[in-house]
N, CA, C and O atoms as CSV, one atom per row, in Angstrom:
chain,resi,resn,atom,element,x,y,z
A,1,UNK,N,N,0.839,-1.196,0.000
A,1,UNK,CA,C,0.000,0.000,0.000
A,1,UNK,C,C,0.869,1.239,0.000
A,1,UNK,O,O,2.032,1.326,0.393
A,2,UNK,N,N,0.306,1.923,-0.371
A,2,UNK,CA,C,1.012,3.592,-0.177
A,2,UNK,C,C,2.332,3.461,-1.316
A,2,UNK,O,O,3.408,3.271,-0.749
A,3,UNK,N,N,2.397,3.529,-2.694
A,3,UNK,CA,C,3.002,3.238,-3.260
A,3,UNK,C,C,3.389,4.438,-4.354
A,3,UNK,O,O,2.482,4.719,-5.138
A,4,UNK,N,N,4.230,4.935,-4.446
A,4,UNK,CA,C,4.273,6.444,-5.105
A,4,UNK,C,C,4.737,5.976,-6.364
A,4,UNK,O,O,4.553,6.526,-7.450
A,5,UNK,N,N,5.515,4.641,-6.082
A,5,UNK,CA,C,6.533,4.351,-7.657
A,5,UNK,C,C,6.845,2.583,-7.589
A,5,UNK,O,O,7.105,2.046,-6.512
A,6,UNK,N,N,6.796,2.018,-8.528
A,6,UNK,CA,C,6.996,0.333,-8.301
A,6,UNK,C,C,7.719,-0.087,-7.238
A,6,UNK,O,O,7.310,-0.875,-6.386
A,7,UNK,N,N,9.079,0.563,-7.279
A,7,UNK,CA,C,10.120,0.224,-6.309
A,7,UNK,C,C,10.199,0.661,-4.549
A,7,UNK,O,O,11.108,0.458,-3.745
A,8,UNK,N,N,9.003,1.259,-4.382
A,8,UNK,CA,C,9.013,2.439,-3.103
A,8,UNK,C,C,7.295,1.682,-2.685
A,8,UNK,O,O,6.322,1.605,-3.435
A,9,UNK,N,N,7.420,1.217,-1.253
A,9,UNK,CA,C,6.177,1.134,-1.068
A,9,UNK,C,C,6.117,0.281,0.814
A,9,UNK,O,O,7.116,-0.256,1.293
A,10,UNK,N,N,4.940,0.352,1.461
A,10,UNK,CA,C,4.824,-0.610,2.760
A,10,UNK,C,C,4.118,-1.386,2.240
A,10,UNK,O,O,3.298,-1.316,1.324
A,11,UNK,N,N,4.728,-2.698,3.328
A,11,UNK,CA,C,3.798,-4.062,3.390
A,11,UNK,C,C,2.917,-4.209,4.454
A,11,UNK,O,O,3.245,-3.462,5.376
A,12,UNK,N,N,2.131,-4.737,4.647
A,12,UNK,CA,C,1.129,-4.758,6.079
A,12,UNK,C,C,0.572,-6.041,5.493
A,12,UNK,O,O,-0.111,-6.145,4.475
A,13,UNK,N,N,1.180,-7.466,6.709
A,13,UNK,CA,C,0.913,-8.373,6.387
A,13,UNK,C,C,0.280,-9.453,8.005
A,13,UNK,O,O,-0.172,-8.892,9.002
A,14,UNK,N,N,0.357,-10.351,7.933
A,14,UNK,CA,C,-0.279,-11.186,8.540
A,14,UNK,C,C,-0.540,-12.259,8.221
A,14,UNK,O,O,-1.303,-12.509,7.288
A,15,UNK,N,N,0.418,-13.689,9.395
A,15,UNK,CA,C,0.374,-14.626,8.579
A,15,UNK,C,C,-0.769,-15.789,9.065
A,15,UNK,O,O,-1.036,-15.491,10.229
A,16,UNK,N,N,-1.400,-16.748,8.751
A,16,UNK,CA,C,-2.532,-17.504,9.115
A,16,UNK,C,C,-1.992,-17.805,10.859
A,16,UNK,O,O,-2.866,-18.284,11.581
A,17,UNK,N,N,-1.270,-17.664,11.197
A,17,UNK,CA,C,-0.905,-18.321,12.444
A,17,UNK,C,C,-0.615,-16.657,13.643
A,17,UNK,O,O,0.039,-16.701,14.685
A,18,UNK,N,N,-1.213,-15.543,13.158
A,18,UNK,CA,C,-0.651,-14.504,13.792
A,18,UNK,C,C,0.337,-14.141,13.544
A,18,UNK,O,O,0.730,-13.627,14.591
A,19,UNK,N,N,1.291,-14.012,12.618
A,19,UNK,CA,C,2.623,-13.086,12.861
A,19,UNK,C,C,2.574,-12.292,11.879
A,19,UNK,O,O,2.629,-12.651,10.703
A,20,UNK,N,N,2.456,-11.018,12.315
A,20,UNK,CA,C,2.585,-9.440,11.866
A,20,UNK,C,C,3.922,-9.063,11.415
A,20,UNK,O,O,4.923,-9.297,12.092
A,21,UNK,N,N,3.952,-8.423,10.160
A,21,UNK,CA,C,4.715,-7.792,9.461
A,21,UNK,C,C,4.672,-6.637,9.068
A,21,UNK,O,O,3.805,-6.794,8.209
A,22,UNK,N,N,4.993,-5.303,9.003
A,22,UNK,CA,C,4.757,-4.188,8.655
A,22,UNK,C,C,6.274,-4.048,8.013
A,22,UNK,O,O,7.163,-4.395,8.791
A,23,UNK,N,N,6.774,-3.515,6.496
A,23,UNK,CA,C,7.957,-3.083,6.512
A,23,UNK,C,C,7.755,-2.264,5.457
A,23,UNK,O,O,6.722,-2.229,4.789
A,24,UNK,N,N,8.985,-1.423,5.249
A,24,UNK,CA,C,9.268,-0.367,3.819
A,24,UNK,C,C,10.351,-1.307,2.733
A,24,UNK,O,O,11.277,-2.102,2.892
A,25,UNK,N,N,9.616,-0.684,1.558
A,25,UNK,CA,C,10.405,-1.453,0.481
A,25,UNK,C,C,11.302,-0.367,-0.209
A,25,UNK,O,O,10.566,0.434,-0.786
A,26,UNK,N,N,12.471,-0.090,-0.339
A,26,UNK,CA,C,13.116,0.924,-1.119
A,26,UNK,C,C,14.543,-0.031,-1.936
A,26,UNK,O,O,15.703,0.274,-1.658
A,27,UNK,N,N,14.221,-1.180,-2.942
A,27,UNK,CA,C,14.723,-2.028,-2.896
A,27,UNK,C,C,15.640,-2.989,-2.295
A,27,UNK,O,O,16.675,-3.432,-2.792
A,28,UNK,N,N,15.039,-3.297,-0.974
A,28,UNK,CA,C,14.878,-4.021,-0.043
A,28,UNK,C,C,13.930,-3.828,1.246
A,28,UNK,O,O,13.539,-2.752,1.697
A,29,UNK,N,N,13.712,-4.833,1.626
A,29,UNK,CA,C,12.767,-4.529,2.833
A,29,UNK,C,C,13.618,-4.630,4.110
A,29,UNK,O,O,14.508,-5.428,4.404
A,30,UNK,N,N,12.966,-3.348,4.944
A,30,UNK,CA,C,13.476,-3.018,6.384
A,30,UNK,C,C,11.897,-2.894,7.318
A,30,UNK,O,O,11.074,-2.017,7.581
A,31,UNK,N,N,12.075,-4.140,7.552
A,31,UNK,CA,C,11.046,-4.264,9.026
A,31,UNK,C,C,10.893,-3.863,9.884
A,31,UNK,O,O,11.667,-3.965,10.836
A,32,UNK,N,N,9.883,-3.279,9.885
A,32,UNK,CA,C,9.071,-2.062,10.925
A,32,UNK,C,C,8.779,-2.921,11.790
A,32,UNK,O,O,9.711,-2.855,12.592
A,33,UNK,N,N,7.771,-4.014,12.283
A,33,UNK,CA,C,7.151,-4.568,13.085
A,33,UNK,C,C,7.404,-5.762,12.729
A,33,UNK,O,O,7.163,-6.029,11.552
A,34,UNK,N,N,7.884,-6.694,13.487
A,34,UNK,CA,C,7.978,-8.505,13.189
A,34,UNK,C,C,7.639,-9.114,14.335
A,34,UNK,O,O,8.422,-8.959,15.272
A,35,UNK,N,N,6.632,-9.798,14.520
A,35,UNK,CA,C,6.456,-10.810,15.522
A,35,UNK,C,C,5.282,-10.968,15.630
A,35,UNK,O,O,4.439,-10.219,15.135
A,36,UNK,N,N,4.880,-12.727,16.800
A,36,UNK,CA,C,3.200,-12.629,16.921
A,36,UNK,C,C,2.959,-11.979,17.739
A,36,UNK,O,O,3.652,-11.489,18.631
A,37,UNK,N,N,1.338,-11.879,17.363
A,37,UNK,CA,C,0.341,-11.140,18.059
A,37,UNK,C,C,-0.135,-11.362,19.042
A,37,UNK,O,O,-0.589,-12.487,19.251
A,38,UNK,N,N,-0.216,-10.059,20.283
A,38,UNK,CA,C,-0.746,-10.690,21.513
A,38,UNK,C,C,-1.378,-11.109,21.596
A,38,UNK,O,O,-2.401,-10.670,21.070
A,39,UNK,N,N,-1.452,-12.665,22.495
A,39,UNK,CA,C,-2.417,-13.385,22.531
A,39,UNK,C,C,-3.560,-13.050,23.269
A,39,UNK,O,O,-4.158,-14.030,23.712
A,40,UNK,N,N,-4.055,-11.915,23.541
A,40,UNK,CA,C,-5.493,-11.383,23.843
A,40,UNK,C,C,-5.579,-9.926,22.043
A,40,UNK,O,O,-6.215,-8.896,22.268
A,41,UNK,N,N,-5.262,-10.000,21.320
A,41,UNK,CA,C,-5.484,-9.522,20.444
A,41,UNK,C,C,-5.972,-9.947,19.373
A,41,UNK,O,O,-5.330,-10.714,18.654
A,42,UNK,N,N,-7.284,-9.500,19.046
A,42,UNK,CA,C,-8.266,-10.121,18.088
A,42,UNK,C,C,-7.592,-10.477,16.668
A,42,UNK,O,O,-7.002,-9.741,15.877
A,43,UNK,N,N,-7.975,-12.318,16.595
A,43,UNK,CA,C,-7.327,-12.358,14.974
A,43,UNK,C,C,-8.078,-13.632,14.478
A,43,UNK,O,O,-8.160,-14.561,15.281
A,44,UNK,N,N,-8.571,-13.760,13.384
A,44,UNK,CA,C,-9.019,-14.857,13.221
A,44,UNK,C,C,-7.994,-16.264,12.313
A,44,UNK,O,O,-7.985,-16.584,11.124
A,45,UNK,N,N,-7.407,-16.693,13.234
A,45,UNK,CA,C,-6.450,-17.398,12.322
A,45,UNK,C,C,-6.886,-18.577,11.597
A,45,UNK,O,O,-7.948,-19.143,11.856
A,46,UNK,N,N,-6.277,-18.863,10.913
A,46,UNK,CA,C,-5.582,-20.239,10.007
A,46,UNK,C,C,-5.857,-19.576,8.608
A,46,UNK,O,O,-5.688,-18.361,8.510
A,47,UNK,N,N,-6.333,-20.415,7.355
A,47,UNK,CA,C,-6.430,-19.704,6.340
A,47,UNK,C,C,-8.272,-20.038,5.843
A,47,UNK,O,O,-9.050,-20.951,6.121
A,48,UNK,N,N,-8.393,-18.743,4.975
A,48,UNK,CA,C,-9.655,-18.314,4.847
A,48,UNK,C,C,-10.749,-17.926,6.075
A,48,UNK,O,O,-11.964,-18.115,6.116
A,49,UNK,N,N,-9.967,-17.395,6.918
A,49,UNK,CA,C,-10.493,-16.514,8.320
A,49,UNK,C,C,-10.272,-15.118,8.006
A,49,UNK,O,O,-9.250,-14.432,8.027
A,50,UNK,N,N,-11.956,-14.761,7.594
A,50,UNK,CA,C,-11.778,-13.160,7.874
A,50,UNK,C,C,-11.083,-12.167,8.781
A,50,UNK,O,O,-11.262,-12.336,9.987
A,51,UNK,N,N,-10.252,-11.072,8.361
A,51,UNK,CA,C,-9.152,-10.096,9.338
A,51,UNK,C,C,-9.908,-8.952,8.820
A,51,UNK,O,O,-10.659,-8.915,7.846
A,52,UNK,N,N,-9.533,-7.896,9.756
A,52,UNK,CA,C,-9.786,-6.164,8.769
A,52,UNK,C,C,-8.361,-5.233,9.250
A,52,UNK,O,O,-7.998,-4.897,10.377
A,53,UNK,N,N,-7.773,-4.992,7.964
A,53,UNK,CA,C,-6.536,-4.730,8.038
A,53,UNK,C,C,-7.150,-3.286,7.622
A,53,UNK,O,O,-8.166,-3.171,6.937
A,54,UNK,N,N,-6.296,-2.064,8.194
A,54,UNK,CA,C,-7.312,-0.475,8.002
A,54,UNK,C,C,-5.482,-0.212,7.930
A,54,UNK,O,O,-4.543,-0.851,8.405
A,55,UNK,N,N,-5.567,1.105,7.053
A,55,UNK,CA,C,-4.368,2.206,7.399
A,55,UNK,C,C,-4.981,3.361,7.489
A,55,UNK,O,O,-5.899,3.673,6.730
A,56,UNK,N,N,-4.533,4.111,8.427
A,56,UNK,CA,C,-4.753,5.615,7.948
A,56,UNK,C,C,-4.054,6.218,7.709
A,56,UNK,O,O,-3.346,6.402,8.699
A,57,UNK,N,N,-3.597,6.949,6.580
A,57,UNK,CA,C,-2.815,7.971,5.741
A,57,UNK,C,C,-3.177,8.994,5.444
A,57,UNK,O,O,-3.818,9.084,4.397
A,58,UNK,N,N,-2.977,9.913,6.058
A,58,UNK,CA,C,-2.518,11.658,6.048
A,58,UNK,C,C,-1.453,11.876,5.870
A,58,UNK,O,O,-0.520,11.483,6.572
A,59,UNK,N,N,-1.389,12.503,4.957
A,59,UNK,CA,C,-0.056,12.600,3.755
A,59,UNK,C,C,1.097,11.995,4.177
A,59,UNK,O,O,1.137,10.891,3.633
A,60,UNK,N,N,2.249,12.196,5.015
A,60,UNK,CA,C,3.465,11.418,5.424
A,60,UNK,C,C,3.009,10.483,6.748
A,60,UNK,O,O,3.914,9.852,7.295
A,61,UNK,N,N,2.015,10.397,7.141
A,61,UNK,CA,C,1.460,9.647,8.364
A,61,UNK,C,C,1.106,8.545,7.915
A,61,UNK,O,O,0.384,8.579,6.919
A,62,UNK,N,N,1.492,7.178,8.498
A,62,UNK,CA,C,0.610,6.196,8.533
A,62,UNK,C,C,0.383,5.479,9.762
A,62,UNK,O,O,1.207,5.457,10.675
A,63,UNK,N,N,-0.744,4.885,9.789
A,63,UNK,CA,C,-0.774,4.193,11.022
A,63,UNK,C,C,-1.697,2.875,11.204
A,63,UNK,O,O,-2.919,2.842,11.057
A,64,UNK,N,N,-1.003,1.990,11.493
A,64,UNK,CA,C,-1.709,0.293,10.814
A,64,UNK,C,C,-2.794,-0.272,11.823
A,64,UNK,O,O,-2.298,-0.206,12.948
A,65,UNK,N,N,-3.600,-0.606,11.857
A,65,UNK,CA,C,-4.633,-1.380,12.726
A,65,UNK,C,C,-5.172,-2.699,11.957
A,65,UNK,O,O,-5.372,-2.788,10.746
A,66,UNK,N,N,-5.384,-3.824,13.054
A,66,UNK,CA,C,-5.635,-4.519,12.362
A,66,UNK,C,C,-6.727,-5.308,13.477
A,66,UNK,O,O,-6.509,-5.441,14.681
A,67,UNK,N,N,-7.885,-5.761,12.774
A,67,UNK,CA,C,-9.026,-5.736,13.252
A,67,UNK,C,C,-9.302,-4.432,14.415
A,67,UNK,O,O,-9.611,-4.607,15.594
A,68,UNK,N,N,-9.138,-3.352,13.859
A,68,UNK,CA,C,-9.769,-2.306,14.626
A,68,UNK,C,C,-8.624,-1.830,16.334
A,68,UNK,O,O,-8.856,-1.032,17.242
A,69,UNK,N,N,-7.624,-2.625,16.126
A,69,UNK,CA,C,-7.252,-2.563,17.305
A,69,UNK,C,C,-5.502,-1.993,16.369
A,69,UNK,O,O,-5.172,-2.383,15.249
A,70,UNK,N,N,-4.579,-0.897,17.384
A,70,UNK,CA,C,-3.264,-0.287,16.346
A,70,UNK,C,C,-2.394,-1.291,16.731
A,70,UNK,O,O,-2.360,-1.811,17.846
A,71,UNK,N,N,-1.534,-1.608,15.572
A,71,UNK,CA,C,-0.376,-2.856,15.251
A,71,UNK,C,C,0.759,-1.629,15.522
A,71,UNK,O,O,1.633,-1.849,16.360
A,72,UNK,N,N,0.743,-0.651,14.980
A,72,UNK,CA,C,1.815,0.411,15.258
A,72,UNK,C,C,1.298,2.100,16.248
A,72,UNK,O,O,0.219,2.482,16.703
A,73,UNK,N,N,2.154,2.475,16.235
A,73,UNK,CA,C,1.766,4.328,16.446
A,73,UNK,C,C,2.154,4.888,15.132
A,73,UNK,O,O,3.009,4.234,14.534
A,74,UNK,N,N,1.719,5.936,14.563
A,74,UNK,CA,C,2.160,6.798,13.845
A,74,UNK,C,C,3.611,6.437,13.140
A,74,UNK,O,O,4.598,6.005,13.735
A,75,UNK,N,N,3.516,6.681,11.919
A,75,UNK,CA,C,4.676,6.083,11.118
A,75,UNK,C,C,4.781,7.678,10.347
A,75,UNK,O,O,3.942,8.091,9.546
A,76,UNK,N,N,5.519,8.136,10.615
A,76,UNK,CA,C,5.936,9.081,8.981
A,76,UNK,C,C,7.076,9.515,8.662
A,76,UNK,O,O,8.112,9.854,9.235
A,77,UNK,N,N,6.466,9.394,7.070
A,77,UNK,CA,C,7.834,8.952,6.186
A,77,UNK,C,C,7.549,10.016,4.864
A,77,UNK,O,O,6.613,9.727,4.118
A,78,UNK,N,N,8.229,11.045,4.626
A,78,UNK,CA,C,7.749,12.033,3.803
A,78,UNK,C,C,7.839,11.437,2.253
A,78,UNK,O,O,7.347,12.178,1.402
A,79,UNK,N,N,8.360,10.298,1.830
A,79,UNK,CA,C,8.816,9.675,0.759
A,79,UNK,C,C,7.624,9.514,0.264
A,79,UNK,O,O,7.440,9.580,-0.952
A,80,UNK,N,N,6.411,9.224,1.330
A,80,UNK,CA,C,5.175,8.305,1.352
A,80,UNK,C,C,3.895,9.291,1.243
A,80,UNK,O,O,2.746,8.970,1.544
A,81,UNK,N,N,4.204,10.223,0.882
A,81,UNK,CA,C,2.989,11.602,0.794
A,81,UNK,C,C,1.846,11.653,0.149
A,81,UNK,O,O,0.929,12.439,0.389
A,82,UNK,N,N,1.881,10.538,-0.967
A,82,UNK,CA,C,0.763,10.332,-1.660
A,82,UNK,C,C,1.285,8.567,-2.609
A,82,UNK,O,O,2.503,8.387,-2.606
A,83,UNK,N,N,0.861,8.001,-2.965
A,83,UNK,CA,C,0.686,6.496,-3.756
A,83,UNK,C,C,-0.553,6.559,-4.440
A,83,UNK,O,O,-1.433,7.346,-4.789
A,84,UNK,N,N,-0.119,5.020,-4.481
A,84,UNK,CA,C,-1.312,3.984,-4.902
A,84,UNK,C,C,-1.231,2.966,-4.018
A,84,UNK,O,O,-0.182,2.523,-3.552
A,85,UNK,N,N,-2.499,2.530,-3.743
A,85,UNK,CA,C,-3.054,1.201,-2.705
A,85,UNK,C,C,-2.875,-0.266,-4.014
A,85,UNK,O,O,-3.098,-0.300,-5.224
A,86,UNK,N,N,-2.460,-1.138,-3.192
A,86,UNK,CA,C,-2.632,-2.583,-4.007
A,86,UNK,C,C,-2.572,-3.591,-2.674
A,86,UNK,O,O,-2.515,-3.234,-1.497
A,87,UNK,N,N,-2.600,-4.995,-3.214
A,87,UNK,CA,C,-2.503,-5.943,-2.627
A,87,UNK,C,C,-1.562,-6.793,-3.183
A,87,UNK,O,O,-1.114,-6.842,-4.329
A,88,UNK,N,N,-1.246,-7.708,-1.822
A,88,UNK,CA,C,0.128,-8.481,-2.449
A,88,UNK,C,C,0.151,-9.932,-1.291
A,88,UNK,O,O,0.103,-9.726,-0.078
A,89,UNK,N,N,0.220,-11.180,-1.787
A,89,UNK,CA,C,0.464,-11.904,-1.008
A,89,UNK,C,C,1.806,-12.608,-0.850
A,89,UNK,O,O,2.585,-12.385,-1.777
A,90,UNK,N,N,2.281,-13.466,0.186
A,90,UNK,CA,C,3.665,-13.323,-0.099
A,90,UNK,C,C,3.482,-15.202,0.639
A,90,UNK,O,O,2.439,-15.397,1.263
A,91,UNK,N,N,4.184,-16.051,0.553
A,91,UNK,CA,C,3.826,-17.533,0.501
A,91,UNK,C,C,5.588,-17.684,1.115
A,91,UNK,O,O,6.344,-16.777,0.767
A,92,UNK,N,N,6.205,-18.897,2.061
A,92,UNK,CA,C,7.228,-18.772,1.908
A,92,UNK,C,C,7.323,-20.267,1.142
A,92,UNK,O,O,6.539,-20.431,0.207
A,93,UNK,N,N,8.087,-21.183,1.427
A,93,UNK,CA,C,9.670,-21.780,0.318
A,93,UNK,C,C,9.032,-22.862,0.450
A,93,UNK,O,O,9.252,-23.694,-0.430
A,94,UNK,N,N,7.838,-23.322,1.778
A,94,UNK,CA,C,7.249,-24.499,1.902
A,94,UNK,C,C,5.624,-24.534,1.415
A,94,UNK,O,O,4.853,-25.359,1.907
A,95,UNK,N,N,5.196,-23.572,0.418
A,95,UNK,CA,C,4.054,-23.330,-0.149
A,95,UNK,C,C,4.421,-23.696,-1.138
A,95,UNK,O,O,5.565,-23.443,-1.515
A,96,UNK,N,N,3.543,-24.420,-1.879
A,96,UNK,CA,C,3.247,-24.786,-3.589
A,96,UNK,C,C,2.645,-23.413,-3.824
A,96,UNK,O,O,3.102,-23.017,-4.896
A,97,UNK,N,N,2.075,-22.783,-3.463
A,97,UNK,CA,C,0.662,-21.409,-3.561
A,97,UNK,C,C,0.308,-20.686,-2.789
A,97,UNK,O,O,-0.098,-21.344,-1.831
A,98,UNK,N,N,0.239,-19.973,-2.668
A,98,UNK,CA,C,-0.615,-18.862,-2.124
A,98,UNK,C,C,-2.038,-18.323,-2.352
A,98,UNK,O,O,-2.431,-18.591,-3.487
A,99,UNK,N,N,-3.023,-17.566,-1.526
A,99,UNK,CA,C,-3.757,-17.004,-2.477
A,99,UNK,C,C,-4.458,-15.831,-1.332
A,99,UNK,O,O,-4.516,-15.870,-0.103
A,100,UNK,N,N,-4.922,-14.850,-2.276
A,100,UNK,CA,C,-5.420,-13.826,-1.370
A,100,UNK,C,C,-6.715,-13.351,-1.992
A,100,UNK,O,O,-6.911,-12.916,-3.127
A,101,UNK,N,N,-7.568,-13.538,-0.973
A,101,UNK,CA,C,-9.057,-12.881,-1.053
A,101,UNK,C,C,-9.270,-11.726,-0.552
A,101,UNK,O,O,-8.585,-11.520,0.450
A,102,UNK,N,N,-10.015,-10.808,-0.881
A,102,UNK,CA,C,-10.720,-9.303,-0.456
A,102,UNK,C,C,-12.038,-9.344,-0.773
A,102,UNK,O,O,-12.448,-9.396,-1.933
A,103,UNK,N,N,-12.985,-9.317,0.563
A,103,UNK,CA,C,-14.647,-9.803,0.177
A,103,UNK,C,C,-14.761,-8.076,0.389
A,103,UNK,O,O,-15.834,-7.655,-0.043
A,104,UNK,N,N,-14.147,-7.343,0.786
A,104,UNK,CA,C,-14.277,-5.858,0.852
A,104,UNK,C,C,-13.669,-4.821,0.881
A,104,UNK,O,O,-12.982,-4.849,1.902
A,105,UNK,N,N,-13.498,-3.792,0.281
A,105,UNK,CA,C,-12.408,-2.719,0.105
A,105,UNK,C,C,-13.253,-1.217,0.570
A,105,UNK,O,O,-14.359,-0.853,0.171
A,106,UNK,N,N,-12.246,-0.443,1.631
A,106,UNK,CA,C,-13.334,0.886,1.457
A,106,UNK,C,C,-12.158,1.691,1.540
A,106,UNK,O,O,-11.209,1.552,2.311
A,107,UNK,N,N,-12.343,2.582,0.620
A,107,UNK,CA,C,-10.956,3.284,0.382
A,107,UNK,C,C,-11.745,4.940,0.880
A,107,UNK,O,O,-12.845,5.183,0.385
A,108,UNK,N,N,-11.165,5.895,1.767
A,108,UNK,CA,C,-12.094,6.994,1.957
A,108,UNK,C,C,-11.246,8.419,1.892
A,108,UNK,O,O,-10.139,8.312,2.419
A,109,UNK,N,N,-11.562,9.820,1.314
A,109,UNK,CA,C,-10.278,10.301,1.330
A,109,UNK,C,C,-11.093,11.132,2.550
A,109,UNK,O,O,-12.224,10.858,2.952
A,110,UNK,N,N,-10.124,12.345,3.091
A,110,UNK,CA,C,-10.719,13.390,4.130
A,110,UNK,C,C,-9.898,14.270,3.730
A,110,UNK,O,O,-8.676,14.208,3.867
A,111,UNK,N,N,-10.626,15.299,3.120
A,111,UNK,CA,C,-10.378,16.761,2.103
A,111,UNK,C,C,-10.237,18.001,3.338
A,111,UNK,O,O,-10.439,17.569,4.473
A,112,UNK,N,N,-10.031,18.943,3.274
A,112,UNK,CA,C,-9.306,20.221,3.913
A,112,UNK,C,C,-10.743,20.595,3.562
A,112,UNK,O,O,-11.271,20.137,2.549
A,113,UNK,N,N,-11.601,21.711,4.680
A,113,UNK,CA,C,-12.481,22.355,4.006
A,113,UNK,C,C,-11.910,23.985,3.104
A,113,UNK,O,O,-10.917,24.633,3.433
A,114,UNK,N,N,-12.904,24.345,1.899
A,114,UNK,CA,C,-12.354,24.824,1.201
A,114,UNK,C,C,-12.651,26.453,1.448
A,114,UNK,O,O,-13.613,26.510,2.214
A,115,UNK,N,N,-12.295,27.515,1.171
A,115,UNK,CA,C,-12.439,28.624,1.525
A,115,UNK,C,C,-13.420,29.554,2.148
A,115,UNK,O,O,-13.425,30.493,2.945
A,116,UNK,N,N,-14.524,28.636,1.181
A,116,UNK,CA,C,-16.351,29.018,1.225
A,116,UNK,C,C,-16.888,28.243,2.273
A,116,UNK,O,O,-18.092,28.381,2.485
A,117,UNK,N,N,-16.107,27.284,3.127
A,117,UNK,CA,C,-16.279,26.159,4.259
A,117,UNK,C,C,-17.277,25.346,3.872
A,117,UNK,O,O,-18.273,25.051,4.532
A,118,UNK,N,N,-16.901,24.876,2.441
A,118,UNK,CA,C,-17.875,23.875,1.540
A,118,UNK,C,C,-16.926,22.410,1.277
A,118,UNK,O,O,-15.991,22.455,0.478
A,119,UNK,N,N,-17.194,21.370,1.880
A,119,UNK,CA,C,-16.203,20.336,1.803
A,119,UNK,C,C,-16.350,19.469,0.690
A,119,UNK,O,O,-15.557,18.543,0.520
């Protein structure tokens, strides 16, 4: 997500068993967040268990939640001021496959009001 250029972008991941990943890609990845999730922290594991993975981004700000509850504090990174959103799944060395579902997407912007205080 948050992707300004192919090579420049964060991951926000999560693996069927709980373990959280957050990192920056600037051809290579440097991991922001690695490890599992507290075990009183909502997750529905194994595979094909609904999650709700949210960012919020204000221009160099990000900040990751996942099922409604924050994976990080405040991230900003001025590199990251504006993108494009995608998805990406990532399988390791003992997968034949991978696969990634999205039963829902809500993408929302929040605009500056404008002179006439007309938003």
């Amino acid at each position: 997500m948050r992707s300004p250029r192919p090579e420049l972008y964060y991951t926000f991941a999560a693996s069927p068993a709980g373990h959280v990943v957050i990192s920056r890609y600037d051809g290579e990845y440097d991991p922001l967040v690695a490890g599992p999730l507290a075990p009183d922290m909502p997750f529905e594991s194994g595979t094909g268990r609904p999650n709700l993975f949210q960012v919020v981004a204000l221009g160099p700000s990000l900040t990751f939640l996942l099922n409604g509850v924050v994976v990080t504090t405040e991230v900003v990174d001025t590199e990251y001021q504006e993108g494009y959103l995608g998805f990406y799944v990532h399988h390791g060395s003992q997968s034949a496959r991978a696969e990634l579902a999205a039963d829902w997407i809500q993408v929302c912007g929040i605009f500056p009001e404008s002179e006439s205080g007309v938003r």
